[in-house]
DOTI-466732 format. One record per atom (N, C-alpha, C): atom name; x, y, z. Coordinates in steps of 0.02 Angstrom, whole numbers. Layout:
{site=CA	u=X	v=Y	w=Z}
...
***
This chain:
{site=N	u=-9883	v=-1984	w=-6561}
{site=CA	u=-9812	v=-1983	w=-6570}
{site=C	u=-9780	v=-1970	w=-6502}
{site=N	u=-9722	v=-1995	w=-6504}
{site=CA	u=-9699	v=-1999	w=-6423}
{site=C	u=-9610	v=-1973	w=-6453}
{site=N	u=-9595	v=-1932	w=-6393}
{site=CA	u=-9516	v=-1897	w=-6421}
{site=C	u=-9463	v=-1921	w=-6349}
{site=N	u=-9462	v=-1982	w=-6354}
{site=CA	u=-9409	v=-2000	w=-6284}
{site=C	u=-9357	v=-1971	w=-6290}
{site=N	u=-9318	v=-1954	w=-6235}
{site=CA	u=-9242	v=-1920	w=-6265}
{site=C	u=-9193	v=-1954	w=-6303}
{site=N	u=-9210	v=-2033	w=-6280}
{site=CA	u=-9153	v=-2090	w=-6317}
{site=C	u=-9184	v=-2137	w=-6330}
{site=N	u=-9173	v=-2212	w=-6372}
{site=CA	u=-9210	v=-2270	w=-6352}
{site=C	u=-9194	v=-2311	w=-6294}
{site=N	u=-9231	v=-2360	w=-6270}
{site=CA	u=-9244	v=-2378	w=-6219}
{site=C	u=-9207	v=-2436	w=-6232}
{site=N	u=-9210	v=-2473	w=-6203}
{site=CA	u=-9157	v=-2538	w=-6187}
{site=C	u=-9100	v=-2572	w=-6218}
{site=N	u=-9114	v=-2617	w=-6261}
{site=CA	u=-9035	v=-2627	w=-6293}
{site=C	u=-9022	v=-2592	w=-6334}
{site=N	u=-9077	v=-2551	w=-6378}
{site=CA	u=-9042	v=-2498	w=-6413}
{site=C	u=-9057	v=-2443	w=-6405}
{site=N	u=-9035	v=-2407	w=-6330}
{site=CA	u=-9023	v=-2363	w=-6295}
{site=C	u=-8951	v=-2332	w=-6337}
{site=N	u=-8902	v=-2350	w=-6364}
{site=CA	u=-8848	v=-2328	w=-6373}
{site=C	u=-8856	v=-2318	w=-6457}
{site=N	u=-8902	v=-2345	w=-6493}
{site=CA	u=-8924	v=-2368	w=-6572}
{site=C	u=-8919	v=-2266	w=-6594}
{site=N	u=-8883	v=-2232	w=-6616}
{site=CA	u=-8898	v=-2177	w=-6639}
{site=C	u=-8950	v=-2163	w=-6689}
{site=N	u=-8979	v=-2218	w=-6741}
{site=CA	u=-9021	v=-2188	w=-6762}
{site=C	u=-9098	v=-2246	w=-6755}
{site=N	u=-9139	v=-2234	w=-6696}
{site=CA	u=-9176	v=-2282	w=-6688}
{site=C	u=-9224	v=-2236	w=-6666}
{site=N	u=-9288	v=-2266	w=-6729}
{site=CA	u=-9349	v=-2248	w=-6721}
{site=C	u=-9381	v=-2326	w=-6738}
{site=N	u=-9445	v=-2325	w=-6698}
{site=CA	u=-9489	v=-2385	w=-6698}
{site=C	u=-9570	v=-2352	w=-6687}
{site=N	u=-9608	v=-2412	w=-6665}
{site=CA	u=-9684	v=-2378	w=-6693}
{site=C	u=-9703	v=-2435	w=-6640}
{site=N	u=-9759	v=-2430	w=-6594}
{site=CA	u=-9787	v=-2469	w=-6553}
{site=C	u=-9879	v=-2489	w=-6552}
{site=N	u=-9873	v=-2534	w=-6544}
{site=CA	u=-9952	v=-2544	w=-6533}
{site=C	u=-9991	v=-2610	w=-6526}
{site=N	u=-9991	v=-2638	w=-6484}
{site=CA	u=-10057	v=-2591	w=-6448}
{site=C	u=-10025	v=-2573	w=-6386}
{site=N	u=-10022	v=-2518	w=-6326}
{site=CA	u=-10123	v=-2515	w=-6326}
{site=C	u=-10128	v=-2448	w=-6384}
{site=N	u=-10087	v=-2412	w=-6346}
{site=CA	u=-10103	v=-2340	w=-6427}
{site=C	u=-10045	v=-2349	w=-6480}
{site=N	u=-10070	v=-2330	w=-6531}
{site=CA	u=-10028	v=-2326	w=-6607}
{site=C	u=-9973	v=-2244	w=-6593}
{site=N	u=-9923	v=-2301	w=-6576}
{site=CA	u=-9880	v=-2228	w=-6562}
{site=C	u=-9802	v=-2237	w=-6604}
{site=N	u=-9772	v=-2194	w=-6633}
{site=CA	u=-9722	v=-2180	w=-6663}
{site=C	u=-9669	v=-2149	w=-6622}
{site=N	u=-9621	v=-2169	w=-6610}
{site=CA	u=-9568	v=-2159	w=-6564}
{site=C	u=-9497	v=-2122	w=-6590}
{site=N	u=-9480	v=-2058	w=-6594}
{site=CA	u=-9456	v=-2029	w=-6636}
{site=C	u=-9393	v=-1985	w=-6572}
{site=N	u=-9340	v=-2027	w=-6548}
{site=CA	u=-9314	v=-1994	w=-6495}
{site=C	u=-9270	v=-1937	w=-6507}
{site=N	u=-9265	v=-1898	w=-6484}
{site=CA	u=-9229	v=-1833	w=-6484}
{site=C	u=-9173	v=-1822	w=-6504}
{site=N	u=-9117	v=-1870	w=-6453}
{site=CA	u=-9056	v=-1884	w=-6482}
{site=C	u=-9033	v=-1922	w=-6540}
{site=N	u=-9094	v=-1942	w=-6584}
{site=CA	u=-9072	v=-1985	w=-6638}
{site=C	u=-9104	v=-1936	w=-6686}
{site=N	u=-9130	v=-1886	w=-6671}
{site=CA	u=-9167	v=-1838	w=-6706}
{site=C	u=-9107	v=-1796	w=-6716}
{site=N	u=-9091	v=-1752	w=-6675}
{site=CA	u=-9024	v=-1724	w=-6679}
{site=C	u=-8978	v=-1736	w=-6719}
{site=N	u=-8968	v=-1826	w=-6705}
{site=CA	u=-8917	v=-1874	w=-6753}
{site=C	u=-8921	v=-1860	w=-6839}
{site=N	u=-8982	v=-1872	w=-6845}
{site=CA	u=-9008	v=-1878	w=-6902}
{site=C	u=-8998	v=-1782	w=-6939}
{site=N	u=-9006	v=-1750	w=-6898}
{site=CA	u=-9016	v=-1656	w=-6916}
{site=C	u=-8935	v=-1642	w=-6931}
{site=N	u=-8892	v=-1671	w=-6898}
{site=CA	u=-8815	v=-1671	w=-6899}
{site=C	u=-8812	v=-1701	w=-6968}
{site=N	u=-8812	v=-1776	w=-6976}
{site=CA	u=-8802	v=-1807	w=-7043}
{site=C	u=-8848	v=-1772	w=-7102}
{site=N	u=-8881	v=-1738	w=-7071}
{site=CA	u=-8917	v=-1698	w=-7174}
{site=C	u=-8866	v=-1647	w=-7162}
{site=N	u=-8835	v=-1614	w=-7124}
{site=CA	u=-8787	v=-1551	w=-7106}
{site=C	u=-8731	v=-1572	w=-7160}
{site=N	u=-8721	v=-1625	w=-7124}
{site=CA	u=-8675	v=-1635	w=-7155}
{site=C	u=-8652	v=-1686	w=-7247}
{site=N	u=-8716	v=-1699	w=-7227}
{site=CA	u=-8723	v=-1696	w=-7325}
{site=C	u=-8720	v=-1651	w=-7367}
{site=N	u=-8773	v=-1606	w=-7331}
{site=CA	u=-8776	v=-1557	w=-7373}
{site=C	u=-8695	v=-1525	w=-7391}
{site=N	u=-8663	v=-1513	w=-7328}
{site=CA	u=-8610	v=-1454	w=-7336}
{site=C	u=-8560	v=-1497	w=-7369}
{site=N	u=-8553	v=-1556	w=-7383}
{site=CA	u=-8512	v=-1595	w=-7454}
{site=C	u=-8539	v=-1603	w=-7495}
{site=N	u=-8601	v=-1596	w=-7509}
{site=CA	u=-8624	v=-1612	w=-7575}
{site=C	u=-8625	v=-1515	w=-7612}
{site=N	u=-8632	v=-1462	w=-7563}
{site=CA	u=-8629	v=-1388	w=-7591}
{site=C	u=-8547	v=-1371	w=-7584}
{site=N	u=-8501	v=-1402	w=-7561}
{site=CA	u=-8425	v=-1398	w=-7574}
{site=C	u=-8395	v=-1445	w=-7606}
{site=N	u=-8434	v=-1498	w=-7651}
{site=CA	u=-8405	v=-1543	w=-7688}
{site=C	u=-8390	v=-1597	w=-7690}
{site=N	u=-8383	v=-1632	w=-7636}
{site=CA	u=-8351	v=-1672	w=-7585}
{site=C	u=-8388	v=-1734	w=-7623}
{site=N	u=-8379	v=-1809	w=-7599}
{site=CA	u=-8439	v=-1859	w=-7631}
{site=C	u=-8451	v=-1861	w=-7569}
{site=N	u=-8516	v=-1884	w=-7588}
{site=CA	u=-8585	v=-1863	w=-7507}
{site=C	u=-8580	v=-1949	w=-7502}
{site=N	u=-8535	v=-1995	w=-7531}
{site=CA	u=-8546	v=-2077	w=-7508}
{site=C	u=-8503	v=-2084	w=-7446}
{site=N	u=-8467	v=-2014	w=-7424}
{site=CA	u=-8454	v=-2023	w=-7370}
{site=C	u=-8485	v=-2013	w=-7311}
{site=N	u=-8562	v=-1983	w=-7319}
{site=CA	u=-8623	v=-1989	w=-7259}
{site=C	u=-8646	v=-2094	w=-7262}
{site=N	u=-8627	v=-2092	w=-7311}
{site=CA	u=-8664	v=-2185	w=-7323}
{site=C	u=-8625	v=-2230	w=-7269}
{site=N	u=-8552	v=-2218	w=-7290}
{site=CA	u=-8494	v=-2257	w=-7243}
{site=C	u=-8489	v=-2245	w=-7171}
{site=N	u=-8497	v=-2184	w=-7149}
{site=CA	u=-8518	v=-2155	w=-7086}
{site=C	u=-8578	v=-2187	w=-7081}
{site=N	u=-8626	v=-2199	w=-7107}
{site=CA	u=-8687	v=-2230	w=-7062}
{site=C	u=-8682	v=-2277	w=-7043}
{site=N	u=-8653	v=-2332	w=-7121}
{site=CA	u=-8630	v=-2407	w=-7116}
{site=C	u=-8599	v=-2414	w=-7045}
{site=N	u=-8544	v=-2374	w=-7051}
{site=CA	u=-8513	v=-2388	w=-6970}
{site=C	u=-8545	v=-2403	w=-6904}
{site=N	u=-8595	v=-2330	w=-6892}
{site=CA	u=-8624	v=-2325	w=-6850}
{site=C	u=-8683	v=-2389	w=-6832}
{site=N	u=-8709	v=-2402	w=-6910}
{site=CA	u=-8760	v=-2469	w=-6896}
{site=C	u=-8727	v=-2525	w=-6883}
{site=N	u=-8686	v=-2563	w=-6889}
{site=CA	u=-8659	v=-2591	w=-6858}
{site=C	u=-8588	v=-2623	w=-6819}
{site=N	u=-8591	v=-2534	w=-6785}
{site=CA	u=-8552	v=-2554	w=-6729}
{site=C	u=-8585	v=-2516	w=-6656}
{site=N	u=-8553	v=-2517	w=-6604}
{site=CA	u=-8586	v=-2505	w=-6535}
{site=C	u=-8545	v=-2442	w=-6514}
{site=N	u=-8567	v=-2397	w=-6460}
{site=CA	u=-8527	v=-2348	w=-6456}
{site=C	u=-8480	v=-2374	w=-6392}
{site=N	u=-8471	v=-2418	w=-6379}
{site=CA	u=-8417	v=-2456	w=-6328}
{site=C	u=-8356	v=-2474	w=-6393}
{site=N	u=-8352	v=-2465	w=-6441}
{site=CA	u=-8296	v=-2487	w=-6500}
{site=C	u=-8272	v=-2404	w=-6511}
{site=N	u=-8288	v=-2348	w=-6489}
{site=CA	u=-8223	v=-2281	w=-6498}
{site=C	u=-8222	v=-2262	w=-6443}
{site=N	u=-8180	v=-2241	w=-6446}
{site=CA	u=-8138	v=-2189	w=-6376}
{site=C	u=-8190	v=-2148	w=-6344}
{site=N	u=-8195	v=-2132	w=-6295}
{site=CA	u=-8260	v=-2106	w=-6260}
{site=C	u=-8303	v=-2146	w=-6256}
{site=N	u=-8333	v=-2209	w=-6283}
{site=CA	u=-8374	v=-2241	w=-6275}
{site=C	u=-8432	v=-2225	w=-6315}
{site=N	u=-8416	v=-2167	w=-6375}
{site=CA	u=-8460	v=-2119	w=-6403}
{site=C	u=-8428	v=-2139	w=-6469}
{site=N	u=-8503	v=-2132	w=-6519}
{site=CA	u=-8488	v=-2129	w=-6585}
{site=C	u=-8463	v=-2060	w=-6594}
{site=N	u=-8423	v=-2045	w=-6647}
{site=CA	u=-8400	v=-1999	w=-6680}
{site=C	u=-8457	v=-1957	w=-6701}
{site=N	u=-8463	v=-1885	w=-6691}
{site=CA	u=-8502	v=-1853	w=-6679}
{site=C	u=-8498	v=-1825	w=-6776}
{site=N	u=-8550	v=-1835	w=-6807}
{site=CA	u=-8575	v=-1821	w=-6873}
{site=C	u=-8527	v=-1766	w=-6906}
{site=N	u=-8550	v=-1711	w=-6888}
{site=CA	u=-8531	v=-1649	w=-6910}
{site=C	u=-8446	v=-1631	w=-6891}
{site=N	u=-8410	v=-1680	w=-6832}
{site=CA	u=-8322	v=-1680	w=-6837}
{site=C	u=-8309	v=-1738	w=-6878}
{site=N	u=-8341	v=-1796	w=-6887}
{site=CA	u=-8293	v=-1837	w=-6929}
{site=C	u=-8310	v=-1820	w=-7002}
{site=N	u=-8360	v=-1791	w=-7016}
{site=CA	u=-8359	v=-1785	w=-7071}
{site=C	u=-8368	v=-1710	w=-7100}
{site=N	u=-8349	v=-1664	w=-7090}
{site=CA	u=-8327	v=-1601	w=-7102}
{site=C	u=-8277	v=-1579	w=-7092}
{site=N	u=-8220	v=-1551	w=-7121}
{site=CA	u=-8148	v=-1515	w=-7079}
{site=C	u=-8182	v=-1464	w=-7039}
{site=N	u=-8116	v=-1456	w=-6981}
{site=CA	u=-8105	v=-1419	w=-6914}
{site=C	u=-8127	v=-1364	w=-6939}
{site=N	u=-8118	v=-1324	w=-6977}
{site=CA	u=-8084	v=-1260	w=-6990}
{site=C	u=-8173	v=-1228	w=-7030}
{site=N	u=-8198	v=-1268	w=-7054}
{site=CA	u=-8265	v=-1246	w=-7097}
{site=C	u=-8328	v=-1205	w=-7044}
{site=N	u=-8360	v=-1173	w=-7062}
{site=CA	u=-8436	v=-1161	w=-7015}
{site=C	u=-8485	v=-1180	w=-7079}
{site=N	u=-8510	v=-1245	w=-7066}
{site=CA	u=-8569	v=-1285	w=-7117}
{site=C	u=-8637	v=-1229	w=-7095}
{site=N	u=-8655	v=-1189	w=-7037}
{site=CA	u=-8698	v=-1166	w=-7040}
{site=C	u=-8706	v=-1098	w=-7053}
{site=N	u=-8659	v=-1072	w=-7076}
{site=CA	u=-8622	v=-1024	w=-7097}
{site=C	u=-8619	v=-1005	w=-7167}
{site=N	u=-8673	v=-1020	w=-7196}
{site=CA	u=-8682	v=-1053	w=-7291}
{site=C	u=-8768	v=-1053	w=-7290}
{site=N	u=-8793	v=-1022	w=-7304}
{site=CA	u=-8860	v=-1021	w=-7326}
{site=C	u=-8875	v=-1086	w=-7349}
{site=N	u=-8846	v=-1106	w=-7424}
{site=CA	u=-8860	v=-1143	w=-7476}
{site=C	u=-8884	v=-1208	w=-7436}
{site=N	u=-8806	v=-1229	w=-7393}
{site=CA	u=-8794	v=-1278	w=-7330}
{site=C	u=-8845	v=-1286	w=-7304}
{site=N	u=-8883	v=-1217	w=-7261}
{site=CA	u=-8945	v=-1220	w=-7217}
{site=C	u=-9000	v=-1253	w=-7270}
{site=N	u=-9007	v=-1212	w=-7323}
{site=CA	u=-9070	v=-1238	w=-7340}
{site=C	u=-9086	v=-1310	w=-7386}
{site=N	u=-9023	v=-1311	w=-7405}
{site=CA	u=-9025	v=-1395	w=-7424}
{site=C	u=-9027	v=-1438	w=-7361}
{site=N	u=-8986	v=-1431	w=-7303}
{site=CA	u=-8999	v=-1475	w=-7269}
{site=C	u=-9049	v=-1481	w=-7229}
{site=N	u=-9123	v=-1440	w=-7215}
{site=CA	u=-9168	v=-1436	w=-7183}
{site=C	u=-9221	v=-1464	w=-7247}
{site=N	u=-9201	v=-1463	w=-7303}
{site=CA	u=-9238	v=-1485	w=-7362}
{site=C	u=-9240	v=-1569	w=-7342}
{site=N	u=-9163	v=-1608	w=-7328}
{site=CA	u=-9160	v=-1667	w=-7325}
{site=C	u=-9186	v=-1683	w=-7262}
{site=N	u=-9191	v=-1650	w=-7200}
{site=CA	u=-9203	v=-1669	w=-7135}
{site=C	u=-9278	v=-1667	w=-7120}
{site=N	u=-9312	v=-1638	w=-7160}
{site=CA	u=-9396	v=-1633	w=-7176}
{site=C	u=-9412	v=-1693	w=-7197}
{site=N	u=-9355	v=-1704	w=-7249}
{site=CA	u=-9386	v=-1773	w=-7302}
{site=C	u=-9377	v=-1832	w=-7274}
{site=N	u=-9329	v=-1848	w=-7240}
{site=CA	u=-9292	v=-1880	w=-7190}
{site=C	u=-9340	v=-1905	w=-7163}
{site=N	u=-9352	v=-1873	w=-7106}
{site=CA	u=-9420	v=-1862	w=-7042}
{site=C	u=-9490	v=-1891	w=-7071}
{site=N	u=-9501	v=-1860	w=-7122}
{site=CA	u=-9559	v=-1865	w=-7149}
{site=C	u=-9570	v=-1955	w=-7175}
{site=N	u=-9509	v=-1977	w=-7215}
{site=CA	u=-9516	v=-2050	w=-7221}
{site=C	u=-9506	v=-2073	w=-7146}
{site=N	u=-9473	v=-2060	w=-7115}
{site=CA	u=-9482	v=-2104	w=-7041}
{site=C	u=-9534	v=-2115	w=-7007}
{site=N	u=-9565	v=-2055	w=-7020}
{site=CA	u=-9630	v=-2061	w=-6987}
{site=C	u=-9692	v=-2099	w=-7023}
{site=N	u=-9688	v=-2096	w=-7095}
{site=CA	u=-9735	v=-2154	w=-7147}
{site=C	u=-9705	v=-2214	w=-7137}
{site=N	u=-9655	v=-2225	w=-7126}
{site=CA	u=-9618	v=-2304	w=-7112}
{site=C	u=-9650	v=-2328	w=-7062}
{site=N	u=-9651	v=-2301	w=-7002}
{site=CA	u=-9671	v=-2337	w=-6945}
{site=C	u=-9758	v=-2323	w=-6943}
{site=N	u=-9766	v=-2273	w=-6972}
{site=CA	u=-9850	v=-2285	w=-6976}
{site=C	u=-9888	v=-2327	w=-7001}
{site=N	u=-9847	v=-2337	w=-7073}
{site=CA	u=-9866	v=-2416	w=-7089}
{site=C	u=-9838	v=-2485	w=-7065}
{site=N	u=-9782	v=-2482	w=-7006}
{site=CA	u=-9809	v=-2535	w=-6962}
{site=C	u=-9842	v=-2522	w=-6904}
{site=N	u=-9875	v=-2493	w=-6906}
{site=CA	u=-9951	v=-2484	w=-6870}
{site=C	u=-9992	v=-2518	w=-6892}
{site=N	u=-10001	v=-2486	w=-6957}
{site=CA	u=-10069	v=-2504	w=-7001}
{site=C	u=-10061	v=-2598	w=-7009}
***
């Protein structure tokens, strides 16, 4: 398994991009900042789905993000998970329930990413 900080070439800017390589070694590519990405978006599921909220607004936020580029918002940056989709005023980590549901989804998360690309290895 290999943990680059970002992906590498055209989807260097892709926030949530994991891939799997091989040959020469069978390696799974799981970069940091899309790791992060991904730890933000269960954050922030969780803390609408334990305050009520409909959680199809983590779906529409992704939709976005998959296809569009971060040269299309202001800063040149996607909208950062946990401000567009949480109010100002909340602390999401600040909630037990929050923590432990969302480390529940970010396990599970991870865990299919990493069987996804292992079986394109195999």
């Amino acid at each position: 398994m290999a943990l680059p900080l970002f992906a590498e070439g055209a989807d260097r800017g892709n926030a949530l991009q994991f891939w799997s390589t091989y040959p020469p070694e069978p390696t799974v590519h799981l970069p940091v900042l899309s790791l992060k990405f991904l730890d933000d978006l269960s954050t922030a599921y969780a803390w609408l789905d334990v305050n009520g909220y409909a959680v199809e607004t983590v779906s529409n936020y992704v939709a976005m993000v998959a296809y569009r580029r971060p040269a299309d918002f202001p800063g040149q940056r996607f909208p950062q998970p946990l401000t567009a989709l949480i109010p100002n005023d909340s602390n999401p980590l600040g909630n037990q329930r929050v923590n432990d549901l969302s480390l529940a989804i970010l396990v599970s998360a991870r865990a299919f990413i990493i069987g996804y690309e292992l079986g394109h290895i195999y």
